[in-house]
C-alpha positions in Angstrom: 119.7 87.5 107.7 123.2 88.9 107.2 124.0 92.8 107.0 123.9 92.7 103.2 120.7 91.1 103.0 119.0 93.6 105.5 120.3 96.7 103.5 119.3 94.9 99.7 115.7 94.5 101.8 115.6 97.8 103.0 116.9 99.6 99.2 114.1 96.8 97.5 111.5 98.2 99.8 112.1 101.6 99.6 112.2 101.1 95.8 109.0 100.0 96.1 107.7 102.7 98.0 107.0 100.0 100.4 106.4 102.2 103.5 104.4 100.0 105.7 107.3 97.1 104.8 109.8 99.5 105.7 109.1 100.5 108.7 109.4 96.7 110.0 112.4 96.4 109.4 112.9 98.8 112.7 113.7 98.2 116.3 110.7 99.0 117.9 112.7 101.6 119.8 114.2 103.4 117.0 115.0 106.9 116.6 116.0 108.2 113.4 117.5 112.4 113.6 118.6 112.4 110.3 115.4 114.0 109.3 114.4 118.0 108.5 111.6 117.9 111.3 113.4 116.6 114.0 113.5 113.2 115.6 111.4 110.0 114.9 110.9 107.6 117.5 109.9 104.5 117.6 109.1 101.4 114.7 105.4 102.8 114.6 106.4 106.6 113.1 109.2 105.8 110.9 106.6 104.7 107.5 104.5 107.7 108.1 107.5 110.1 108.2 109.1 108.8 105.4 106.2 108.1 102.2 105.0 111.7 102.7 108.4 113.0 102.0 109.0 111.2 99.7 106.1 112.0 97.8 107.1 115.9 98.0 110.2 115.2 95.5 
C-alpha cells in the first residue's frame, strides 16, 4: 500500500465513522498528542478516543 492509498483509507474510514476500521490502521504502539485530553497510546485506544468526539460536533 503506497502513502496515498493509506491516507484515501484513513479519510474513507473516517468518513464513514468507521472507528473500529480506523483504529487498525495504527501501529500498535502509537501515540497520538494531538488531542484536547492529552495523550493516546497505543492501536487499542485510538477508536474509542476518536467516535465519542466526534459525536460531540
Amino acid at each position: 500500500m503506497t502513502a496515498r492509498e493509506l491516507v484515501e483509507l484513513w479519510v474513507h474510514r473516517f468518513n464513514d465513522s468507521d472507528y473500529q476500521g480506523l483504529g487498525q490502521l495504527y501501529h500498535e504502539n502509537a501515540v497520538n498528542h494531538q488531542t484536547a485530553t492529552g495523550f493516546i497510546r497505543g492501536k487499542i485506544n485510538f477508536p474509542q478516543s476518536t467516535s465519542p468526539r466526534v459525536n460531540e460536533i
